[in-house]
Each structure stands twice: as C-alpha cells, then as structure tokens.
C-alpha positions in Angstrom: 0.0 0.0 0.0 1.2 3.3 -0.9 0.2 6.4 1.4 2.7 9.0 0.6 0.0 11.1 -0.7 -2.0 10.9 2.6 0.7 13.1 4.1 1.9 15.6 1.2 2.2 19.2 3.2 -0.4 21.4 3.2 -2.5 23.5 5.5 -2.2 20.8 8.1 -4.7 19.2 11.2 -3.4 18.5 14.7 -2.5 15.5 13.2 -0.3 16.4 10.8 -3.1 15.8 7.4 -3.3 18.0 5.1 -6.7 19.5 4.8 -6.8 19.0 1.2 -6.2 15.3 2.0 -8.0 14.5 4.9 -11.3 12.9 5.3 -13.5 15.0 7.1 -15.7 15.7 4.1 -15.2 11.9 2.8 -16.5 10.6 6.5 -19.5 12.7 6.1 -20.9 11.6 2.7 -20.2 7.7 3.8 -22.2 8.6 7.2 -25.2 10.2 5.7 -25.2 7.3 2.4 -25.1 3.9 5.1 -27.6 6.3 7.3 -29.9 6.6 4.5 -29.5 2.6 3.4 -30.1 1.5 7.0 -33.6 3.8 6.6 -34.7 1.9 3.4 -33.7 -1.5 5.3 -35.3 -1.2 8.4 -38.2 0.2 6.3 -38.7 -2.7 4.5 -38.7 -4.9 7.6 -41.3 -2.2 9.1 -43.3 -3.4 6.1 -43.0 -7.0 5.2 -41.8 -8.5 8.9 -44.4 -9.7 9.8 -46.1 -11.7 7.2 -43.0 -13.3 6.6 -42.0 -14.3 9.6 -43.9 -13.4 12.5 -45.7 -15.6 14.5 -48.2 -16.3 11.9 -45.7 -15.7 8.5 -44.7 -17.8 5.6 -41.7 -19.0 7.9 -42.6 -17.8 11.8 -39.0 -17.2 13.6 -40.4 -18.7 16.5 -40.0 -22.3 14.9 -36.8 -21.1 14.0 -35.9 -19.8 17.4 -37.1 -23.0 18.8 -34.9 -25.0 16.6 -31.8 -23.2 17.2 -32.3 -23.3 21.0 -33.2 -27.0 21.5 -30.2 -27.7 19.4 -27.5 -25.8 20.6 -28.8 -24.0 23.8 -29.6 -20.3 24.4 -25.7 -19.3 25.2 -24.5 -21.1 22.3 -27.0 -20.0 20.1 -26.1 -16.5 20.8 -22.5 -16.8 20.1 -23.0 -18.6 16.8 -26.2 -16.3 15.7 -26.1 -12.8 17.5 -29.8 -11.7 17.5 -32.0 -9.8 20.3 -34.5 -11.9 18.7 -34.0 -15.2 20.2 -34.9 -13.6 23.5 -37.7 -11.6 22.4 -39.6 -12.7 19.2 -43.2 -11.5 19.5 -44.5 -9.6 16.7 -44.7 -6.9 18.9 -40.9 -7.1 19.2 -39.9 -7.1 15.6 -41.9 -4.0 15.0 -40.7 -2.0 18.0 -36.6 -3.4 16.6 -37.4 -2.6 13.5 -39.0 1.2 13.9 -36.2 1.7 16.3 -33.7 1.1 13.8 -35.5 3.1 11.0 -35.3 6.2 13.4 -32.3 6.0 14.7 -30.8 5.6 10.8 -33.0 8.5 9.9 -31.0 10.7 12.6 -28.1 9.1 10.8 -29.4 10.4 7.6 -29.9 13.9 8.9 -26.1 14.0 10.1 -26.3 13.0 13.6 -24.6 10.0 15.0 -21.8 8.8 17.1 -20.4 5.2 17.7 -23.2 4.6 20.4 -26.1 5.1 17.4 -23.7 3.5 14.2 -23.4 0.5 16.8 -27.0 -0.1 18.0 -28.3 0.2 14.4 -25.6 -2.3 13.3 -27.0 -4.9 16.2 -30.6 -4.6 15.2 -30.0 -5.1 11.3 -27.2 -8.2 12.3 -30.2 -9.1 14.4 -33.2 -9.8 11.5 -30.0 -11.2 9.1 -29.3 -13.9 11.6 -32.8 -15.0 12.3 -34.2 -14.0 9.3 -34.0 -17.7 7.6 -34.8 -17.2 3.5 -35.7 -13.4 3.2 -32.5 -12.1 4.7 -30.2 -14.9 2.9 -28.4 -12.2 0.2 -25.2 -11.1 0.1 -26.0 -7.7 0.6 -27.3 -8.0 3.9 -23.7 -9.3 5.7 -22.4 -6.7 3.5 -24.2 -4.0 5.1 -23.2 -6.1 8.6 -19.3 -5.6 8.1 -20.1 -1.9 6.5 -21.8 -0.6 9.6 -19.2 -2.5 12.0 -16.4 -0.6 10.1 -18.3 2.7 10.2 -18.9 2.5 14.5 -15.0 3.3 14.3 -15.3 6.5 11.8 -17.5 8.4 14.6 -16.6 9.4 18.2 -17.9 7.7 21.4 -20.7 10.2 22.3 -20.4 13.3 19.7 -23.6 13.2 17.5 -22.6 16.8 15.8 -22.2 16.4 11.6 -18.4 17.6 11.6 -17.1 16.6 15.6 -13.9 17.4 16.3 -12.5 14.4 16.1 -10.6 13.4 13.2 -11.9 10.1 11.0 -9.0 7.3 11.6 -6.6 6.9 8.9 -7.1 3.3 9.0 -10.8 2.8 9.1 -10.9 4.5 6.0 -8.0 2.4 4.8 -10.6 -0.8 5.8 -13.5 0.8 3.7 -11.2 0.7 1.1 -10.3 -2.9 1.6 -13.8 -3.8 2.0 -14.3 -2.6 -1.9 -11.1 -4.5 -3.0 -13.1 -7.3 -2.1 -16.9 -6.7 -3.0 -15.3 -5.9 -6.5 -12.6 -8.3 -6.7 -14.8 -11.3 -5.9 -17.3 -10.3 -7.8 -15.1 -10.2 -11.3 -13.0 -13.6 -10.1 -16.6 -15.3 -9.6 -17.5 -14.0 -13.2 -14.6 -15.1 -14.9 -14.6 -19.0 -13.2 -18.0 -19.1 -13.4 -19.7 -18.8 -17.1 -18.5 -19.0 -20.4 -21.1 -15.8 -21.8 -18.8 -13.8 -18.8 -15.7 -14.9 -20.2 -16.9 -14.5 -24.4 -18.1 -11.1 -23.7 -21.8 -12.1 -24.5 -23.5 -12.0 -20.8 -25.1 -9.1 -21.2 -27.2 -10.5 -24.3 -29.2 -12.0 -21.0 -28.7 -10.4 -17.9 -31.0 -7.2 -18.4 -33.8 -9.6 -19.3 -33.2 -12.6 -16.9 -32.0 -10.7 -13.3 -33.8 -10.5 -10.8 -36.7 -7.9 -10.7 -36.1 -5.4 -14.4 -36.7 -1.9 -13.8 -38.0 0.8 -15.9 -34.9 1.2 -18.4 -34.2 -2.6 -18.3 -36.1 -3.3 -21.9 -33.8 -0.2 -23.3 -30.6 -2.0 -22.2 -31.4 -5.6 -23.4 -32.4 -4.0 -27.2 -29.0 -1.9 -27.6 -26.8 -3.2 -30.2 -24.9 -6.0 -29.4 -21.3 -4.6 -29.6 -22.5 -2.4 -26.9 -24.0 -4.9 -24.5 -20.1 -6.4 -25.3 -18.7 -3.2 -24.1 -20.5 -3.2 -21.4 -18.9 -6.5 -20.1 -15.6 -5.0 -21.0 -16.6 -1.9 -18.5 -17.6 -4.9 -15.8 -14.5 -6.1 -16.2 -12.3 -3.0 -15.7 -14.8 -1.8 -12.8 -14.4 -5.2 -11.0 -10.9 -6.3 -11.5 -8.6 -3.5 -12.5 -10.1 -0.7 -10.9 -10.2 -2.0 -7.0 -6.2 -2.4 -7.5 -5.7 1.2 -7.7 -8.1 1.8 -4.4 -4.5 1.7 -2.8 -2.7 3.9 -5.1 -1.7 7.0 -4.8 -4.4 10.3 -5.0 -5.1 10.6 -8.5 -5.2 6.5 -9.7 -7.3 6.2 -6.3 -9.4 8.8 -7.3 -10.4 7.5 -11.2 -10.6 3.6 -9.6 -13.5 5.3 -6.8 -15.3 7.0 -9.8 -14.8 4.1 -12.1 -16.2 1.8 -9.5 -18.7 4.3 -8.7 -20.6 4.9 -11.7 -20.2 1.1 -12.6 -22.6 1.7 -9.6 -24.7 3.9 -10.8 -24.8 2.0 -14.6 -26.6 -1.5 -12.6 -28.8 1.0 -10.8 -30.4 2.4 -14.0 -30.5 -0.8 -15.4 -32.3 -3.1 -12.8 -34.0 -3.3 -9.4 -31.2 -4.8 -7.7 -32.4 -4.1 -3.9 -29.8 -1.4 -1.8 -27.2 -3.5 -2.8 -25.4 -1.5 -5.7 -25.9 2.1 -3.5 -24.3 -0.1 -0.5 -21.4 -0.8 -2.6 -20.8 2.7 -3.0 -20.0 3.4 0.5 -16.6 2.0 0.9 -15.4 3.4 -2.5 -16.2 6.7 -1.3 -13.4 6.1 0.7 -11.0 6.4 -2.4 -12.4 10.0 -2.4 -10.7 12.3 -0.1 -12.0 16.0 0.9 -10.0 17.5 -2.0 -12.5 15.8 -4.4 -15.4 16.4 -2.0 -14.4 20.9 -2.0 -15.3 20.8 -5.7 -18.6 18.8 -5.8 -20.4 19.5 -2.1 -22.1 22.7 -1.5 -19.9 25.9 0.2 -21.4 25.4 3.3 -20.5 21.9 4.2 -16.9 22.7 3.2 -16.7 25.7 5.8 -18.0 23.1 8.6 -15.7 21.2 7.8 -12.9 23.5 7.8 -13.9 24.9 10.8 -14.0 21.3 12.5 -10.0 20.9 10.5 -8.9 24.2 12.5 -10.3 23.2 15.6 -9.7 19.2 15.3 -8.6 17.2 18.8 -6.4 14.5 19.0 -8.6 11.1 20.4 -6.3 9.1 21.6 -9.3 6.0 22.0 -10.2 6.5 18.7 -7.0 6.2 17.4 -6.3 3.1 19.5 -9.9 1.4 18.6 -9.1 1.7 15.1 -5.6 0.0 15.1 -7.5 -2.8 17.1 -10.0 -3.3 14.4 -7.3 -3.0 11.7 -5.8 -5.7 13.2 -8.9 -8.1 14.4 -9.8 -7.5 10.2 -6.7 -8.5 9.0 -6.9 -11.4 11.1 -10.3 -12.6 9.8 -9.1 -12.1 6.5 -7.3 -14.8 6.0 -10.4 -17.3 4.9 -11.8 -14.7 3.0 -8.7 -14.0 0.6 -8.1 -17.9 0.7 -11.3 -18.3 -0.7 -11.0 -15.3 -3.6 -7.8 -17.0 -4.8 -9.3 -20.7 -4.8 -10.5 -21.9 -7.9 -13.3 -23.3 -5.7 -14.3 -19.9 -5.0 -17.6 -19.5 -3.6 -20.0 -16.2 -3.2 -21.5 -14.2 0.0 -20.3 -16.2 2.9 -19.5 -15.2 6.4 -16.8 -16.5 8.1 -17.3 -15.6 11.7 -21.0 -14.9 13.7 -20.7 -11.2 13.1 -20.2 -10.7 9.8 -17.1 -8.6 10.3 -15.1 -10.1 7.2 -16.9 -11.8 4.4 -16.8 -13.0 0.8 -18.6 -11.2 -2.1 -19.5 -11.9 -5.7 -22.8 -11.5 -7.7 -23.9 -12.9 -11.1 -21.3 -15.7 -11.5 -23.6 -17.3 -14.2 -26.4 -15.4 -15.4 -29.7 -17.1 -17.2 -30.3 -17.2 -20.3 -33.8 -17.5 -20.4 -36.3 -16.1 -17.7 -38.8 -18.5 -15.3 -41.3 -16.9 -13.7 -43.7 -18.6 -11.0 -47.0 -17.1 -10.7 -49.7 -17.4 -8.8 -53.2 -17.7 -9.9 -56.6 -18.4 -8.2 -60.0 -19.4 -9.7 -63.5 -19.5 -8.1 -64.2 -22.2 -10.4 -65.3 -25.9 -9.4 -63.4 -26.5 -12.4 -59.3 -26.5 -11.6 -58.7 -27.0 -15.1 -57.1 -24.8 -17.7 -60.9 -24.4 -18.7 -61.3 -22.3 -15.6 -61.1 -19.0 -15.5 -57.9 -18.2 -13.6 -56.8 -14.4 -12.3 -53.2 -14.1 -11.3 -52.1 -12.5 -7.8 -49.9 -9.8 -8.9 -46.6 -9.2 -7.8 -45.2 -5.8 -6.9 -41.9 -6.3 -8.8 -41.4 -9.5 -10.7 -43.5 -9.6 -14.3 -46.8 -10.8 -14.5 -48.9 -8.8 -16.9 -47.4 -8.9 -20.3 -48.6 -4.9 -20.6 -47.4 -4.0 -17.8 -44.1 -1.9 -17.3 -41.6 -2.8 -15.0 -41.8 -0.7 -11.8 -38.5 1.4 -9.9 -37.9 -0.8 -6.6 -34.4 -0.2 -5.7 -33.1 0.5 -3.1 -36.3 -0.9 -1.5 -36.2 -4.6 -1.5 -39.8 -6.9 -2.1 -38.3 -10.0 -0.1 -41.2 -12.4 -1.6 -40.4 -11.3 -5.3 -37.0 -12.4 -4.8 -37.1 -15.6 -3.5 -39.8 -16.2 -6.0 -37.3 -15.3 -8.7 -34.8 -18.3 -6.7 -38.1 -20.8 -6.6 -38.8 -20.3 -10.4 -35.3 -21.8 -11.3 -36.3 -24.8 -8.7 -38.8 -27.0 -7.3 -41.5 -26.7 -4.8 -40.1 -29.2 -2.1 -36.8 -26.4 -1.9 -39.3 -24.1 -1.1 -42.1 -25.9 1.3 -43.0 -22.4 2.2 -45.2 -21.6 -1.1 -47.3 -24.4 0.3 -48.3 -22.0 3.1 -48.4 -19.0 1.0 -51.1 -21.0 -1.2 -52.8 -21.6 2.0 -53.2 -18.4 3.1 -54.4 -17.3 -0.5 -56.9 -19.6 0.1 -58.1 -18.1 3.2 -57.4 -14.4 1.7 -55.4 -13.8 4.2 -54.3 -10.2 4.6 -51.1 -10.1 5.9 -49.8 -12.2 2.9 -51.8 -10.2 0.2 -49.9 -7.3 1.6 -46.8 -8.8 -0.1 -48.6 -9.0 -3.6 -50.0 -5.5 -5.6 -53.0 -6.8 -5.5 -55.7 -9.2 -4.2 -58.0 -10.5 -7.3 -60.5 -12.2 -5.1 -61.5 -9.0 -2.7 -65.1 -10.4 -1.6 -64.7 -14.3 -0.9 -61.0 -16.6 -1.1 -60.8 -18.5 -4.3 -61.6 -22.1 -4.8 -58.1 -23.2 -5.9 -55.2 -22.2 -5.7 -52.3 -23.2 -8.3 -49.2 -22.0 -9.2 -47.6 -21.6 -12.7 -44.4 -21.5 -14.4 -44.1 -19.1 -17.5 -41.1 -18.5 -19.9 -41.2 -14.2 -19.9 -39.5 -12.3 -22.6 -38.8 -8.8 -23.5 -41.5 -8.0 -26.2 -39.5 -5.7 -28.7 -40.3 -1.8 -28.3 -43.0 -0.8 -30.8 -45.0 -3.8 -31.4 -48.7 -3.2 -32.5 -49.9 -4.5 -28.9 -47.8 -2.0 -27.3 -46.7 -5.4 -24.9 -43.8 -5.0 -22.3 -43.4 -8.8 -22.0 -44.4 -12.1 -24.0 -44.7 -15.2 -22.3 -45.3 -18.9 -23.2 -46.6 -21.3 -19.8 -44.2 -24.1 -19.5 -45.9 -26.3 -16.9 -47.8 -26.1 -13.1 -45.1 -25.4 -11.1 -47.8 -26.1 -8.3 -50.8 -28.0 -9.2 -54.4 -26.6 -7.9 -54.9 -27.0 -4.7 -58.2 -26.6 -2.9 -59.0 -25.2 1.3 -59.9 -28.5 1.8 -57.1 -30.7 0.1 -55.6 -33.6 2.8 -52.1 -33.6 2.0 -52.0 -29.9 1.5 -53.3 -29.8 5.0 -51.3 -33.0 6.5 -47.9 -31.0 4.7 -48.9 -27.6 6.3 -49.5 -29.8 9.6 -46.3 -31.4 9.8 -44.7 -27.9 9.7 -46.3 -26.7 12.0 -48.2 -24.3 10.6 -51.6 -25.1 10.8 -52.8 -26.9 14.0 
C-alpha cells in the first residue's frame, strides 16, 4: 500500500493531514449514504416482517428460534447467531426493533450520529439477518453487517454533531477501502470461473432480461446493439478487477478507480432493481475520495464546517487506539476470506465468523439465459382446469402482466419477489413455504396479500389455488400490442390445490403451521 500522498504538506490538522487530504468531508458523505440505506432496510422490515416471519408468517421465527435453542442451547445459540430476537420474538418485538432502527438511521441520515447510534443500528440489522432464515439470505445484507461494524469506528464515542472534532481514523478509512477490493474483486473472479457468456463477452445478451426484478430502463438495455452490451462486459471487467487495485494507489489513480467503480454503480442502478445493494457498494469506495475531491462537488457550506471542525480538530487518543485494534482483528479474519477469492473453488457471499465482520462477495457468476417466472393464480371455479377461469395474484416487482411496465424498486427490496425469482429456477419441495403461501391465498389472508399489488379475489378466497411457471421475454419496443413482456406457460409449477385438500393440509401440519 502506498500512502505517501495521505501526508503531502499542506494546510495541516493536529495531526499532521493535510486539509486537502483529509477525510473529514469523505467521512461525512459515507455517514449520511449507510444512514440513508439502513432507513430503506429497516423500512422494508417495518413493512414486510411480519407476514414473513412473525408468528403467523410464511416462515414464523419462533420455529426457528425453537430449533436453534433446542439444538444448541440459548448461550451457544447466541455466540453462533447474534440476534435480540432469540430472547424476544413477538410480533410486537420485531416491529418495536425494527421502527427503532428506522429512526435511529433517519437521525443518521440527517447528520447526527456517534459510535453509540452506528453501533445499536448495526445490532438490530445483524439481528433480522441472523434470524431472518430465507428473506434475509443475500449477500448484501452481511455486506451491510461488516459496512456498519467498520463505520462505528469513523465516529466518536458520544459526539452526534455532523463535523465533531475528532478526526476520522486513517485506518478505518484504509478498511472501507479494503472492504471494496473485495466486494469488486470477488465479484469479477466469480464472473470469470463461473460462465462461459462472462468470459466470451456475451452475458449481457441476458442479464437485463433474466435478473432479478427489471426496472423501468431494463427493456432499453437488453435491445441496444450487441457490440454495446459487449462493451458493457468490458466496462464490468475493468470496474471489477482492474479498478479495485488502484483503491491503494496514490491520489489521482485512487481517485479515477472510486469514480470508475462508482458509476459502474450507478450503470446496474439504471438498469435493474437490484435491492440497496449497488448504492451499499458505493460506500466503501467513497473512501478512495478524499475532501479535496469532495471541496469541488459538495455545497460551500458543508466545506466551511468542515474546515472549521479541521482548525479546531482534537487529537482522540481511543479512537485512534480502537481503530488500530479493528485493523488488526480485520486483517486477522481475512485470511479465509482472501483464501477463498484466490481458490479456484471460490464461492459467493459467505461469512466466516458470527458477526459478519469479514466476508466474501460476488454476484452474477452465471447469469440465465432465459427467464422462469412462477405465478400465482386463483379461480373460483369448481373446475381447476385450464378451462377455468384463472386471475393471477400480482406481484409488486417481478412480471406478471405482459402490458405492464416494469416498476423502480431499488433500493427498497420486495423480499417475496426475490425468493420467487430463486423458486422459479427450482422446485416446490426447496421451497415448502409456497405451500403455506397457497394456503393463506386460500383463506385471503391479509397479511400475505400485503406482499402482492393486489388481491383478485376481494369479496370471498378462491376455490383453488395453483401455481404456474411461464417462460417471460422482453416483447420488442413498438409492437402493435404495445406489450412489455411475452410469455409462453411451460408447466404447473404447483398444481391446484383446494381449502380442503388432505395432504395440503397434512404437509402444512407437519410444519407446524396449521394446528
């Protein structure tokens, strides 16, 4: 690592940093960004908790809790999965967690925070991740785990003011920047082992069609011509493993690798609903930026607080010492992760101890070249037929009308569309949770309706319940039917399934969730 231009001389701090150089500014913007994606987070749990997995969800967390418990004990439990929630799991209690963490990261947001808030917000969110079972099984969300650990150690103990007087650490920002060595790293080495269309420049021929949940622009990007879509691999490529190299360089390489990296960023943003994940990703490569880059692009007036906080800055000797102890305790941990990078067994989005504080990254090793989509449909019908006249349950993300266009998400995350987006490329009996769903469609239950756009049986449940798996395509801009999508059924994915079916009801009964 080369630092020599962390100390060029300049107007100079208390400790000896240039102002130019320094991070005041750079601590600021990464603050108020992770404030602002804790917000959405917790917002998201505010909304969807509950039906997932509250005591009557798809997958209740008190089975879960149960489980764990039985198995391994309540101290041991908490040592391999640190959660508040496997001492208090009420419904009550994951509302109450989860609007205290929204606030907090809104005072976050607004500039106000110290170690005592980053740290308590960090707990909570670490809490729903480790107890959260399928919905909070992405990489992104122990990614946000080790970004908020790091980011306790930019802030002082107990000052909440925007610019305190305190210096950020010299090292912690040196970790933010390790962090997106890796996120980008891994994610480019996962690419290259993992699919041929990566490696032959034509991935991109798919991706915009087959990810996850399209956005608005995502149609746009799939039709541009195909030396473009080629291009855009070839940008991947250098955003993911040239540029994080020069996130240790000196000033001006560090500074085109964190905008390089950054509007790589920015690019995945327009072009899909990819959850908070490609805005998380952004936060540690702000560290590449120091307040010399932030003085021509922030408004006057956060530059003179800033200056003013430079010319009046304290030495803290804790901080200081806190941060060389983290520096070490990551450096330690990062031995599995880097063996696993190298390995030509490399594997995506693992953690390697129980608080996330060092993980592995990657995303899109192979991508699909074809899109599956499971939907949901209900009749009221005595006929479960194709003859009968089936209305789909509409999701809020994933395509389901073929005229309908494909909705702005992101950052927000629609947990169910997700894992529906996994189930389509599997079967049912990896997913024994659609089984309740079905169930609960069957009983129109609300809570679970709340996790669709809509709810086609409004007066009186359905009849049956079935679920089906359609091939989706991009319909080509312009056509006379002025479609979005185009879809061809390939088979039930679920066959129909009435209230009163025995095995749905001795399946949901050997669960546990129906009595």
């Amino acid at each position: 690592m080369n630092f020599a231009n962390e100390i060029r001389p300049n107007r100079t701090t208390a400790f000896s940093l240039p102002a130019t150089y320094s991070y005041w500014l750079t601590r600021y913007v990464i603050l108020r960004l992770l404030g602002a994606i804790y917000a959405i987070a917790f917002l998201v749990a505010i909304n969807q908790i509950i039906p997932l997995i509250g005591s009557d969800g798809l997958l209740p967390i008190g089975d879960s809790v149960k489980r764990i418990v039985d198995a391994l004990g309540i101290t041991e439990s908490f040592i391999r999965l640190p959660s508040v929630f496997l001492f208090a799991h009420s419904d009550t209690a994951l509302l109450v967690f989860a609007w205290l963490g929204f606030i907090l990261s809104l005072a976050v947001t607004a500039g106000y925070c110290n170690a005592i808030i980053i740290g308590v917000i960090w707990f909570l969110y670490m809490s729903f991740v480790h107890l959260g079972q399928d919905w909070y099984s992405y990489g992104w969300e122990i990614q946000l785990n080790e970004t908020g650990f790091l980011a306790i150690f930019l802030c002082p103990l107990i000052n909440m003011r925007p610019f305190p007087k305190q210096a950020p650490p010299l090292p912690i920002i040196i970790l933010f920047r390790w962090l997106i060595f890796r996120i980008m790293l891994g994610s480019g080495l996962i690419k290259v082992r993992g699919d041929e269309i990566w490696r032959n420049g034509t991935a991109l021929y798919y991706h915009f069609e087959t990810q996850p949940i399209p956005g608005p622009l995502s149609r746009w990007f799939h039709f541009l011509p195909r030396s473009v879509l080629k291009l855009g691999v070839w940008f991947n490529f250098l955003a993911e493993l040239i540029a994080p190299w020069f996130a240790f360089w000196p000033r001006i390489a560090r500074h085109i690798a964190g905008v390089v990296m950054i509007l790589f960023q920015i690019n995945i943003i327009l072009s899909g609903n990819l959850s908070f994940l490609n805005w998380l990703t952004i936060v540690p490569a702000l560290a590449c930026l120091d307040d010399g880059f932030w003085r021509k692009v922030l408004p006057k007036y956060l530059v003179r607080k800033a200056d003013v906080a430079i010319e009046n800055a304290e030495v803290s000797k804790p901080m200081q010492t806190s941060a060389w102890i983290v520096t070490v305790i990551v450096l330690f941990l990062s031995v599995a992760p880097v063996i696993n990078m190298i390995s030509s067994n490399q594997i995506m989005n693992t953690s390697f101890d129980p608080l996330d504080l060092v993980n592995t990254y990657g995303a899109f090793g192979t991508v699909g070249e074809q899109r599956l989509n499971v939907v949901f449909e209900g009749t009221d019908d005595t006929d479960s037929t194709d003859n009968a006249q089936w209305r789909p349950y509409v999701y809020k993300g994933l395509p389901v009308l073929l005229d309908k266009r494909s909705p702005q998400i992101a950052p927000y995350q629609l947990r169910l569309d997700w894992q529906m987006w996994f189930a389509a490329m599997s079967t049912p009996d990896q997913y024994p949770w659609t089984l309740n769903l079905e169930w609960k469609l069957l009983h129109n239950d609300a809570k679970t309706i709340s996790l669709f756009a809509n709810n086609p049986f409004p007066n009186k449940p359905p009849k049956f319940i079935r679920a089906v798996l359609y091939h989706y395509s991009f319909a080509k801009p312009g056509n006379a039917q002025h479609l979005y999508w185009t879809r061809e059924k390939i088979s039930d994915w679920l066959p129909p399934l009435s209230v009163n079916d025995p095995q749905l009801i001795a399946f949901l009964k050997s669960y546990g969730w129906i009595h």
